[in-house]
C-alpha positions as CSV (number, residue, x, y, z in Angstrom):
1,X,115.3,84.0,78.8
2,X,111.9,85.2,78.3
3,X,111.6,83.4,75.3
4,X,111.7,80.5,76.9
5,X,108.1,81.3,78.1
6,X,106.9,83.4,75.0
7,X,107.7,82.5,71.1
8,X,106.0,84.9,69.2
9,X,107.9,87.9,68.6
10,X,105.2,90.1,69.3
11,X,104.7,89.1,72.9
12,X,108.1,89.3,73.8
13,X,108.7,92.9,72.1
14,X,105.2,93.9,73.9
15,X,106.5,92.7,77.5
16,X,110.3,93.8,76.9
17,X,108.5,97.5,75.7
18,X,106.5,97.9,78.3
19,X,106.8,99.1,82.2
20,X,107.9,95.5,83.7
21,X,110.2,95.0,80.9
22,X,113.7,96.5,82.4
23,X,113.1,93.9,85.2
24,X,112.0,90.8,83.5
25,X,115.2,88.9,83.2
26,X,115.4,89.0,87.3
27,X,111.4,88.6,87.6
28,X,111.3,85.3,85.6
29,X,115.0,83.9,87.5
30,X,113.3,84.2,90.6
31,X,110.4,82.5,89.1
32,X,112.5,79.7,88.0
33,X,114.4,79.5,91.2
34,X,111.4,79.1,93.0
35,X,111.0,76.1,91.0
36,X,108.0,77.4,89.7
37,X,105.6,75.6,86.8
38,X,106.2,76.7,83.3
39,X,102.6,77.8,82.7
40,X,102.9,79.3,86.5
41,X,105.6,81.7,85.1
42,X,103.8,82.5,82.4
43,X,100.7,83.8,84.0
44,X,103.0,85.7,86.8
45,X,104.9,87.2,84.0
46,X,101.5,88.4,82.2
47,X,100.4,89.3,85.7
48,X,103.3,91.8,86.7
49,X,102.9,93.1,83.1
50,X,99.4,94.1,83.2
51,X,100.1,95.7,86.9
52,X,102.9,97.7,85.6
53,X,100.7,98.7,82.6
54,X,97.8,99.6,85.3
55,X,99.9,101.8,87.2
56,X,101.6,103.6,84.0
57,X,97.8,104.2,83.8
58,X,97.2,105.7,87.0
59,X,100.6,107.7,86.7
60,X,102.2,105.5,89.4
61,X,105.7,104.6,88.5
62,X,106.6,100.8,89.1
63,X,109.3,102.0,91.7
64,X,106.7,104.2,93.9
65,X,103.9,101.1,93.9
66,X,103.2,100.8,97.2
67,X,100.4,97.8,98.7
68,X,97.8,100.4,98.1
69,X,98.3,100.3,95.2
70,X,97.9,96.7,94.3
71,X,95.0,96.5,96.7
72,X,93.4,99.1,94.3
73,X,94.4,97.0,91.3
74,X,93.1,93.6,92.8
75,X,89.6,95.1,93.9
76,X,89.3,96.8,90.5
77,X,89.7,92.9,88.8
78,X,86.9,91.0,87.6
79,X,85.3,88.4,90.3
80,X,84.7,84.7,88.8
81,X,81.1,83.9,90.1
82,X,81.8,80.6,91.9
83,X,79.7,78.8,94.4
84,X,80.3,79.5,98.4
85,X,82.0,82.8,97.6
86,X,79.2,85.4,98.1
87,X,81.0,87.5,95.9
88,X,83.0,85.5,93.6
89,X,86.4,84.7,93.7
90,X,89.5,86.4,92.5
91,X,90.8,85.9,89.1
92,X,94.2,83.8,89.0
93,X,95.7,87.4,87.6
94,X,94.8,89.0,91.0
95,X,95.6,86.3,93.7
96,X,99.7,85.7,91.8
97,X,99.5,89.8,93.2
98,X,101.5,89.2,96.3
99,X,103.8,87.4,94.7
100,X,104.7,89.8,91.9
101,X,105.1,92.5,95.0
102,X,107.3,90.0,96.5
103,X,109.6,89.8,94.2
């Protein structure tokens, strides 16, 4: 199923070996369901990948993440400097956050 989303071996091995990996068949289902883009469940899958390698970081295992959590993640993201946000804006890879918790 994944490969639907990801040809080169290498990706797929990487996101199948990493934290997310035991739950990406259901993650990218529920993506589909939703009706979601192709390049939309792309970047989510990428997303909840680099979250669940985040929290392996932190020593936080994916089934004890809690919205602290990801609020720590997000803030930690780059901002994209962007005119009428004072601060910048959130990358893509942070605002698809909820999302990934969601499901």
């Amino acid at each position: 199923m994944i490969q639907r989303y990801f040809t080169q071996a290498k990706v797929v091995s990487r996101l199948r070996s990493g934290p997310i990996g035991p739950y990406l068949p259901k993650f990218v289902s529920a993506l589909e369901q939703g009706r979601y883009s192709h390049d939309t469940i792309r970047r989510h899958v990428r997303g909840a990948d680099a979250l669940g390698r985040w929290l392996e970081s932190q020593n936080v295992a994916l089934v004890e993440a809690n919205q602290g959590h990801i609020e720590d993640y997000v803030r930690r993201r780059t901002r994209i400097p962007t005119v009428g946000y004072s601060q910048g804006r959130l990358c893509k890879a942070a605002t698809s956050m909820p999302l990934i918790a969601k499901l």
